[in-house]
N, C-alpha and C positions, 0 to 999 in steps of 0.2 A: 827336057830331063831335069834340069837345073831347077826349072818352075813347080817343078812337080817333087821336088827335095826340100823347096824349101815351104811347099805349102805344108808337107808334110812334119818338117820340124816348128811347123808353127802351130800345126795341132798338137802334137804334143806338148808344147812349152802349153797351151792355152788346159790339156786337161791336168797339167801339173801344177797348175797357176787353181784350178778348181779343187782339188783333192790334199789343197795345204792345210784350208781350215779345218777341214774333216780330221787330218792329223797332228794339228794343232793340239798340242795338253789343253784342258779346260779346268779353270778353279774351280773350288767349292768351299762355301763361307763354314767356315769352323770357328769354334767360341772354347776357350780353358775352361773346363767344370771343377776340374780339384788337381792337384798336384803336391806329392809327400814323395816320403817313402816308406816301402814296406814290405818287409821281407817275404809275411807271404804270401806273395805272389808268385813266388817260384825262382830260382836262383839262375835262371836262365830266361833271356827276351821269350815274350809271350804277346800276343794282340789276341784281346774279345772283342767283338763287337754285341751289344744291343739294340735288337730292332724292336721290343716292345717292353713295355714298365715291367711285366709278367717275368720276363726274362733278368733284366738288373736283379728287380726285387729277391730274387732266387739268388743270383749272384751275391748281393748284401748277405743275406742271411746263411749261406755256406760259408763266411768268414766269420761267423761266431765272434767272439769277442774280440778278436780285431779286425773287426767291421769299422771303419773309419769315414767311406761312404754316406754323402749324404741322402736322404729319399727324393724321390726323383721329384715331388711338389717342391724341393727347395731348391732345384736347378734351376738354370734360365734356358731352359730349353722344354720340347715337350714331345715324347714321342711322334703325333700327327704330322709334324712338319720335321724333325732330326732324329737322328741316330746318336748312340753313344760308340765310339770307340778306344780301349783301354790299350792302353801301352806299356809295358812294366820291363823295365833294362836288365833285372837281374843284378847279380852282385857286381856293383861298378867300383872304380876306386875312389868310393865318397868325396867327403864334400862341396858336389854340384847339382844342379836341381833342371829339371826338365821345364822347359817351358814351347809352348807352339805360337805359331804366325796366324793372322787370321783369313789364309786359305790354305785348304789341301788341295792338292794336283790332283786333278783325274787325266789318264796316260792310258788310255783302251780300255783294258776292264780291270786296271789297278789304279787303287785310289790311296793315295802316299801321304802323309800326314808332314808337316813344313815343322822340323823337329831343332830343336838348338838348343845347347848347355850353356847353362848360366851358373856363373857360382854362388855358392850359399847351400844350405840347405832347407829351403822354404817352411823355415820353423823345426827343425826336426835337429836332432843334437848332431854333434861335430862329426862324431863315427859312423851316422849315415849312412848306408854306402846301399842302399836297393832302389832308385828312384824310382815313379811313375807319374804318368799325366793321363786326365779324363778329359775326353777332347770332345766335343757335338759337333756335329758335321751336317749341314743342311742334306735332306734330302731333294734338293732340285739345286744341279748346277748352273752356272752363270751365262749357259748361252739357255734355260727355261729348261732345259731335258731332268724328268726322273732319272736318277743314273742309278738308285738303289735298285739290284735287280740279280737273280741268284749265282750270276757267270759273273759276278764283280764281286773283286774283294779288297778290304783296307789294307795296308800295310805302312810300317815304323820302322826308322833304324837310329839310332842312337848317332848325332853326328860325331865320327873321331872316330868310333869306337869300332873294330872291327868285327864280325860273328853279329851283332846287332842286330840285324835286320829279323822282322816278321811280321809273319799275315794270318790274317783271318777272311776266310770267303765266308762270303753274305748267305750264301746258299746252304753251307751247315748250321749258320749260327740262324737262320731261320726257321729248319725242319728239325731240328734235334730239339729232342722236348726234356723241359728241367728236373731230375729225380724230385729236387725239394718242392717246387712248386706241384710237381702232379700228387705227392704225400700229402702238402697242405690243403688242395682241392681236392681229397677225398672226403665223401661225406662216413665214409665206416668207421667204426670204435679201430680204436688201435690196437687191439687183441685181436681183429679179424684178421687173417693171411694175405698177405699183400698180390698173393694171384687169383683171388680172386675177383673176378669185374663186378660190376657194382648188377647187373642181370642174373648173376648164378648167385650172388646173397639175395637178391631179394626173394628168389624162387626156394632157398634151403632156408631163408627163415620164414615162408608163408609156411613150408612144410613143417618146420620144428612147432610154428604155432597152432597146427591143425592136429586130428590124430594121429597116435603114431602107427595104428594100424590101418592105413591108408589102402594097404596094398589088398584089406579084408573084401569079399565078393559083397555085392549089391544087396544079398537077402538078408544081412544081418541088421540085426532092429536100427534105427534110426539112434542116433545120439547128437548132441550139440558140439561134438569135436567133430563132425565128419570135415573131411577137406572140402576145399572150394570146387576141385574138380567132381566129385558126387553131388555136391550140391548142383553145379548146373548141368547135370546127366539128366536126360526123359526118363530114362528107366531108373535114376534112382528116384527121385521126385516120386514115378507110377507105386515102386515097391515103398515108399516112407507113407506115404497115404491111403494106399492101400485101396482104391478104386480105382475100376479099370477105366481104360481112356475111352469107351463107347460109351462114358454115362451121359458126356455133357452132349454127343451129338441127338442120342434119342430126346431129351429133352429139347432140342433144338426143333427138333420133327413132330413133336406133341404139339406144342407151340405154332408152328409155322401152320400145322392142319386147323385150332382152332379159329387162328386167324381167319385163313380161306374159308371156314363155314362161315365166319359172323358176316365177311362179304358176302356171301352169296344169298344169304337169309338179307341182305339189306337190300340188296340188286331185286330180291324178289316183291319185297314191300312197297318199294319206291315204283315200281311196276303191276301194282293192282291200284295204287292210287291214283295212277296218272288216268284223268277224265275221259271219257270216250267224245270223239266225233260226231254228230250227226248226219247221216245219208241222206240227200235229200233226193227223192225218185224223182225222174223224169215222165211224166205223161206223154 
């Protein structure tokens, strides 16, 4: 009994002994990209995250003029291989300035940013008081695993600072599509209605380019406005030309019979020419 107790608490110590590194936090290499302050960002902690240039770029250009923001060609980082993620504290009690460690924790499927205040206001005047920091976070953490993946999210907390803390999951900030960027990748004039899809203009300006009496029956005379859909109709084609469709087959049948006579006239000529045999009788 005793043997059998203690084999048993040795298999447990041995899968507890396994299942450490599994729950081990694991780093992930992160690099400062900008750090200020700025109000608006919102007077209250905020995390974005950035999973592709498409996404920033959008971000940059919704702060209008105070876009402070560099373009992501002058980071040292690059979409293919990092992520950006933003962290903004909101209204703090100024002047001290964010700065990050160079890993962030990943802790299951939250990945926590190594956050520390420092004092000064990293250029920014004395009254100060909204930090943030732009962090690049590898995407492949230190034991090889991709850990970007949409059931993970980043998260920041301001250290000291109580209410601080916030996240952003990877999986909204990767399906949720940009107002600004989807306006700037439209190719339609900016007078066009923004519900309309880029299939239902093309289809109402072929019509406005075509006649506008489209909807007129097939027997009315031919004109150079008719729409695309008349045009490749048989019946309108038959009614614009005005010969009926039996013309081209009888011509087809005139043809094909004078052929088979000129054969048959030539089968017969080559058949009076050909030389006759001799018999020769048998006595």
């Amino acid at each position: 009994m005793r043997s059998s107790l203690a084999g048993f608490g040795l298999l447990v110590l041995g899968l507890a002994l396994l299942a450490t590194p599994a729950l081990a936090a694991t780093s992930i290499g992160s690099k400062l990209q900008l750090r200020g302050h700025l109000p608006e960002l919102g007077e209250r902690p905020v995390m974005r995250v950035f999973q592709t240039q498409a996404a920033y770029d959008s971000f940059r250009a919704s702060l209008g003029d105070a876009n402070v923001f560099p373009a992501a060609a002058n980071m040292f980082m690059s979409f293919d291989k990092d992520i950006l993620a933003l962290y903004a504290r909101g209204n703090d009690t100024g002047g001290r300035c964010l700065r990050t460690g160079p890993n962030a924790t990943l802790d299951g499927d939250t990945a926590t940013l190594d956050l520390l205040f420092e004092s000064g206001t990293c250029g920014a005047p004395s009254t100060a008081h909204y930090p943030f920091i732009l962090v690049s976070l590898s995407r492949v953490a230190a034991d090889g695993s991709s850990w970007v993946t949409p059931a993970r999210s980043v998260c920041a907390s301001a250290p000291g600072a109580s209410d601080s803390r916030a996240c952003a999951s990877l999986g909204s900030s990767a399906t949720t599509p940009s107002p600004a960027l989807s306006a700037g990748a439209s190719p339609l004039p900016t007078a066009a209605p923004a519900s309309a899809t880029p299939t239902g203009t093309a289809s109402a300006s072929a019509s406005r380019t075509a006649s506008p009496s489209t909807a007129a029956p097939a027997s009315v005379a031919p004109s150079p406005t008719r729409s695309v859909v008349a045009v490749a109709s048989p019946s309108a084609s038959n009614s614009a030309s005005g010969q009926p469709a039996a013309g081209g087959n009888s011509d087809f049948l005139v043809t094909a019979g004078l052929v088979g006579l000129g054969v048959l006239i030539g089968i017969v000529i080559m058949a009076a020419r050909r030389p006759r045999r001799s018999i020769r009788r048998i006595p």
